[in-house]
C-alpha positions in Angstrom: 114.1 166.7 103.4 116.5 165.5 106.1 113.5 164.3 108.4 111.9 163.2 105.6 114.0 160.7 105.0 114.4 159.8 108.5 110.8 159.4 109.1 111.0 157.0 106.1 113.9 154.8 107.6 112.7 154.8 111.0 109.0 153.3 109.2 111.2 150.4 107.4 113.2 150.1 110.4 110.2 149.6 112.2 108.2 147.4 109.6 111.8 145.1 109.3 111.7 144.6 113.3 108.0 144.2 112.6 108.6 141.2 110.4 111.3 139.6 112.4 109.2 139.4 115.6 106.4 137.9 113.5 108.9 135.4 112.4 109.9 134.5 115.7 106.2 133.9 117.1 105.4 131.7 114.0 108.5 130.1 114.6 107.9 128.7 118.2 104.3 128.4 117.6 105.6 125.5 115.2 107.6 124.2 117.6 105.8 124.5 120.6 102.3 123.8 118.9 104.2 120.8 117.8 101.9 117.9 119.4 98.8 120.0 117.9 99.9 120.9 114.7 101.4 118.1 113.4 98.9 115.3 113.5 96.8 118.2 112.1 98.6 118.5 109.3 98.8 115.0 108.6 95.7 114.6 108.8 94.8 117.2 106.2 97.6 115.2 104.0 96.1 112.3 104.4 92.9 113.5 103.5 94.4 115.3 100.2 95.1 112.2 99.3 92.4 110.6 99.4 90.5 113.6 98.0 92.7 112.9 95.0 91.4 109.7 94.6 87.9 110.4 94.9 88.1 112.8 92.2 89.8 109.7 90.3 86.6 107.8 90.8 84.5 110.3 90.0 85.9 111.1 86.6 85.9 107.1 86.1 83.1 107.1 83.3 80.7 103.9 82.9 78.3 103.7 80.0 78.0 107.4 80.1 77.7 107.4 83.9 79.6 108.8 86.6 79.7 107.1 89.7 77.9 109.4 92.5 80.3 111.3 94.8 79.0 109.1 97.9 80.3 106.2 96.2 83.3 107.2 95.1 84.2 108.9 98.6 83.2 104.8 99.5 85.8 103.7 97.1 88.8 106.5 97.7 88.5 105.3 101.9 88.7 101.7 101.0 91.2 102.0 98.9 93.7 103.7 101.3 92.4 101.8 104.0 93.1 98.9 102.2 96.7 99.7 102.0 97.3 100.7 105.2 96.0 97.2 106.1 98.4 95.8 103.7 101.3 97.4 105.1 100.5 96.6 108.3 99.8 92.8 107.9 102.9 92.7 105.5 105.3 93.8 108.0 103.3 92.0 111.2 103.7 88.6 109.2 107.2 89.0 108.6 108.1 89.2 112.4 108.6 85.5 113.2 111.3 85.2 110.1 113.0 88.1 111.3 113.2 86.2 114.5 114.6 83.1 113.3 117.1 85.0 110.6 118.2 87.5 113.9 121.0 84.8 114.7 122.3 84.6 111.1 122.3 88.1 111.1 124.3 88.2 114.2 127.3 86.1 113.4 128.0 87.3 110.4 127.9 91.3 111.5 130.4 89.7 114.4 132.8 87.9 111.6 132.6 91.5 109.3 133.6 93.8 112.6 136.1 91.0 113.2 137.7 91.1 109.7 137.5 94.9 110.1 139.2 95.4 113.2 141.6 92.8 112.3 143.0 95.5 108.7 142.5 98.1 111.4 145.1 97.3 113.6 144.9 96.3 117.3 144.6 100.0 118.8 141.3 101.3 116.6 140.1 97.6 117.3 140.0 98.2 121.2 138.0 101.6 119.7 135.7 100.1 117.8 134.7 97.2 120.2 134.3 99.6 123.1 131.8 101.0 121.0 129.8 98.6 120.2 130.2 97.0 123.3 128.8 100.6 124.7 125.3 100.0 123.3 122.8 99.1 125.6 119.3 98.2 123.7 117.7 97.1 127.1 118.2 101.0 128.0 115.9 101.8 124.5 112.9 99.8 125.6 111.2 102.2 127.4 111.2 104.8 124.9 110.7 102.5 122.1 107.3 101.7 123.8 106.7 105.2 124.5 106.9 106.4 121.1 105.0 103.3 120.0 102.0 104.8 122.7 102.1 108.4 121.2 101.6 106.8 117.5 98.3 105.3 118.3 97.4 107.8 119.8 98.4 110.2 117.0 97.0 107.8 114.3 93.5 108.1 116.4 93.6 111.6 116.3 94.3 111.9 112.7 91.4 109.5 111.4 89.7 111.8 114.0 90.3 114.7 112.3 90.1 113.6 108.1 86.6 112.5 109.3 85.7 116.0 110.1 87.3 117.3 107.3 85.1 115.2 104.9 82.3 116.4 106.7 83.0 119.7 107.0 83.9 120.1 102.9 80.4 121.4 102.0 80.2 124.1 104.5 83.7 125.3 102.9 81.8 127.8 100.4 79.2 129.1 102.6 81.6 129.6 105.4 83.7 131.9 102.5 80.7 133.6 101.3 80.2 134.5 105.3 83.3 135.7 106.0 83.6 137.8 103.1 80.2 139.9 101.9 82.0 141.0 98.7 81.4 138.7 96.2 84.3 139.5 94.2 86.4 139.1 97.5 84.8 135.5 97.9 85.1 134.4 94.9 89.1 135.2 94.7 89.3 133.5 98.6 87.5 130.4 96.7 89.6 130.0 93.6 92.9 130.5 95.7 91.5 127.7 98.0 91.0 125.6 95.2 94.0 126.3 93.7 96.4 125.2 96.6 94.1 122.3 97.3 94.5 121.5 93.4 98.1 121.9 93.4 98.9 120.1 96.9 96.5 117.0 95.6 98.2 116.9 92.3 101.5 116.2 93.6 100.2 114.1 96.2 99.0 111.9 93.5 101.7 112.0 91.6 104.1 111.3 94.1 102.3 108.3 94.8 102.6 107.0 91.1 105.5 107.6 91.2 106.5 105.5 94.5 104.7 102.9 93.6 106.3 102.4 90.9 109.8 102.4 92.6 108.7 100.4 95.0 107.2 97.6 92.7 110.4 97.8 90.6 113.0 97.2 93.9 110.4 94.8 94.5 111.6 92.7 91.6 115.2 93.4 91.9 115.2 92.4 95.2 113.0 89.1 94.8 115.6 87.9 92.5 118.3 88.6 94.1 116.7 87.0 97.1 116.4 89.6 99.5 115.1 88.4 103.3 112.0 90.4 103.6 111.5 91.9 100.1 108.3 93.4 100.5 109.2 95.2 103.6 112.1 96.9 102.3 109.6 97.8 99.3 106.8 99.3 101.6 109.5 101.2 103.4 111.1 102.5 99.9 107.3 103.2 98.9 106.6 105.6 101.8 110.4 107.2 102.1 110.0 107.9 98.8 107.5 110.9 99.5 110.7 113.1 101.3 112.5 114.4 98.5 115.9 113.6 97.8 117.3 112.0 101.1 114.4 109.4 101.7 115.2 107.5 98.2 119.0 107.3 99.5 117.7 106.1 103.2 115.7 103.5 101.2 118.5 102.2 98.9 120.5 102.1 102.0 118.5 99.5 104.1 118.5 96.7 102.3 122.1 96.9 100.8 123.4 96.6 104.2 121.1 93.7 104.9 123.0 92.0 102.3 126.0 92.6 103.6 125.1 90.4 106.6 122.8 88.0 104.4 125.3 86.8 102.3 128.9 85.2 102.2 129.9 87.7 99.4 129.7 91.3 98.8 128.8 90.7 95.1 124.8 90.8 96.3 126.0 93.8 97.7 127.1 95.3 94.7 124.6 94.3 92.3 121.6 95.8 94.9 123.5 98.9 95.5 124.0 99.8 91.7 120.8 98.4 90.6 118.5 100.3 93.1 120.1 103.4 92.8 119.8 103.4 89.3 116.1 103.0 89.5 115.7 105.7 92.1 117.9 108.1 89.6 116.1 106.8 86.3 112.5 107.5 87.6 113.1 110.3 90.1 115.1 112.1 87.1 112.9 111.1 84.1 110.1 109.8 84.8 108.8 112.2 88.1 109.6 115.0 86.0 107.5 114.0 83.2 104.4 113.1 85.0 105.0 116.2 87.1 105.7 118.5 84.1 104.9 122.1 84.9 102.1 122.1 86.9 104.4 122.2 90.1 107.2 124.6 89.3 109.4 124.7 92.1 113.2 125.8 93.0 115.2 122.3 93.6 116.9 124.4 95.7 113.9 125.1 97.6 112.7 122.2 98.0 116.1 121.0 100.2 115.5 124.6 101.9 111.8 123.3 103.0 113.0 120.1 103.9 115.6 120.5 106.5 113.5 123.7 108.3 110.5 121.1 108.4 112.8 118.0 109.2 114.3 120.4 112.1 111.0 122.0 113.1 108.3 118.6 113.1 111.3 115.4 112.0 110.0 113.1 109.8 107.0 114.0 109.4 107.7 117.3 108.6 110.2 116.1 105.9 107.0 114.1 104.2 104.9 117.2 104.6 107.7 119.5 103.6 107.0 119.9 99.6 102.6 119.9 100.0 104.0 123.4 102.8 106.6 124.7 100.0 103.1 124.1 97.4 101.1 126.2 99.1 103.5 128.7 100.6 104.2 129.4 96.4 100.4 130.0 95.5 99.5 132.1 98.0 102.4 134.3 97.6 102.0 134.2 93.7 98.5 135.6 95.0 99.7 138.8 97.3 101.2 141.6 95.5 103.8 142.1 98.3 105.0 138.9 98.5 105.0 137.8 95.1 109.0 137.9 94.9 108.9 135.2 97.7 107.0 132.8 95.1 109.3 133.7 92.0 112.5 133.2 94.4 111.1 129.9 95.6 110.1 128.8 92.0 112.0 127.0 89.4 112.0 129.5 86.1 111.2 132.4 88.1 108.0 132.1 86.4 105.0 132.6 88.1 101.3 132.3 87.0 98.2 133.3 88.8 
């Protein structure tokens, strides 16, 4: 009896230590596999995406017709091509006001640190102008242009690689069927494959209706408020918008302390800072949910669990990718027996469907 039950410790012991030491090598294989993983990654978000849309296409009815999948694959490229090119001649346009505006900018952050050090008091003024006076943006430069290198290069890698995965779709099921000369087998591979692409493309999509529309709406607040640069500050509240919880309050953030040094008053200040915010809270609480409804039922806890291991494992990209990981990390655990608790802990209701 006695060894009994030492033989079964000694097996848990063993399968514990086991799963700790797996965890470890996945663990710096994510950070070490970093500059291969990532733009991997990406890319297969990227092309979720637009697999999303060509599925929108195709289900686009015309007098009874369908358009073909070649065409709309056509259309769902061009579209988000199309807005990359947007965003980019948006925010290369607006370089030369930035430019002249930069002086404005200048002067009135100097006369706010003045006015602050002066309610300070003279000691924590010495502090705070030591501080500043500390910062050396020469000294940033060459890292500014070295980061700038490695995102062309990543962004060439990635179009590289959703290319391939476009190409490579139609092989998906024969490669399945290959791998697996049960039938049964195959077909459950298959549907849990198509589930977690299903899943990851519907709150891609979703997301995206969903930042759009908060960006179109700051849009408008900001426009009549008069806002420099509107439309930036609405592209970049567009794409934060896709890291859950902390990139909405990053995107409120900017362009209320641009009108800090904009204007003469702090009224603009005020108005942008309750307006935006309530925007972010009306449709991030009310609408997002809605759209979202159950389809994606996961933990809100999780979801801030997710996002700082990704955000600490890949940065900011691995904050945008951090709820599409937390999607698929729930299906396929709802899938295996033995780690179904993980999906019911990580889900919302503790409800989980297969």
């Amino acid at each position: 009896m006695r060894d009994s039950l030492r033989g079964r410790l000694d097996t848990h012991v063993s399968s514990a230590a086991l799963t700790i030491i797996a965890f470890g090598v996945v663990i710096a294989g994510l950070v070490y596999g970093r500059p291969f993983l990532l733009p991997l990654a990406l890319a297969i978000f990227l092309w979720n995406l637009m697999e999303a849309m060509v599925q929108g296409f195709s289900s686009v009815e015309i007098a009874h017709n369908r358009a073909p999948r070649w065409l709309a694959t056509l259309l769902g490229v061009l579209t988000v091509g199309l807005g990359f090119y947007l965003i980019f001649t948006v925010l290369l346009g607006q370089v030369d006001a930035i430019n002249a505006a930069l002086p404005h900018y200048l002067t009135r952050f100097q006369s706010i640190v003045a006015d602050l050090t002066e309610w300070l008091g003279p000691e924590r003024s010495t502090k705070i102008r030591d501080a500043f006076g500390g910062i050396n943006v020469a000294a940033w430069l060459p890292s500014v242009i070295s980061s700038t290198q490695s995102i062309v290069v990543t962004a060439l890698l990635i179009i590289a690689y959703i290319a391939f995965l476009f190409v490579e779709q139609g092989q998906v099921g024969s490669k399945i069927a290959g791998i697996f000369p049960d039938k049964d087998k195959a077909e459950e591979t298959s549907r849990l494959l198509k589930e977690i692409s299903g899943s990851v493309r519907r709150y891609i999509w979703f997301k995206t209706i969903v930042s759009v529309l908060t960006g179109v709406a700051c849009y408008a607040v900001m426009r009549l408020e008069g806002i420099d640069f509107a439309e930036s500050w609405a592209l970049l509240i567009f794409v934060l918008n896709y890291i859950p919880n902390i990139g909405s309050i990053v995107g409120v953030a900017f362009p209320c302390l641009l009108a800090l040094v904009q204007f003469e008053t702090l009224t603009p200040f005020f108005v942008l800072i309750t307006t935006l915010t309530s925007i972010q809270v009306v449709i991030g609480s009310v609408l997002e949910p809605m759209l979202m409804g159950q389809g994606l039922n996961m933990s809100p806890f999780a979801i801030i669990l997710s996002l700082a291991f990704w955000g600490m494992i890949w940065g900011i990209a691995g904050m945008f990718l951090s709820v599409p990981i937390l999607v698929i990390i729930i299906v396929v655990c709802a899938h295996v027996p033995k780690w179904r608790w993980v999906a019911v802990l990580l889900s919302k209701d503790g409800k989980v469907t297969v």
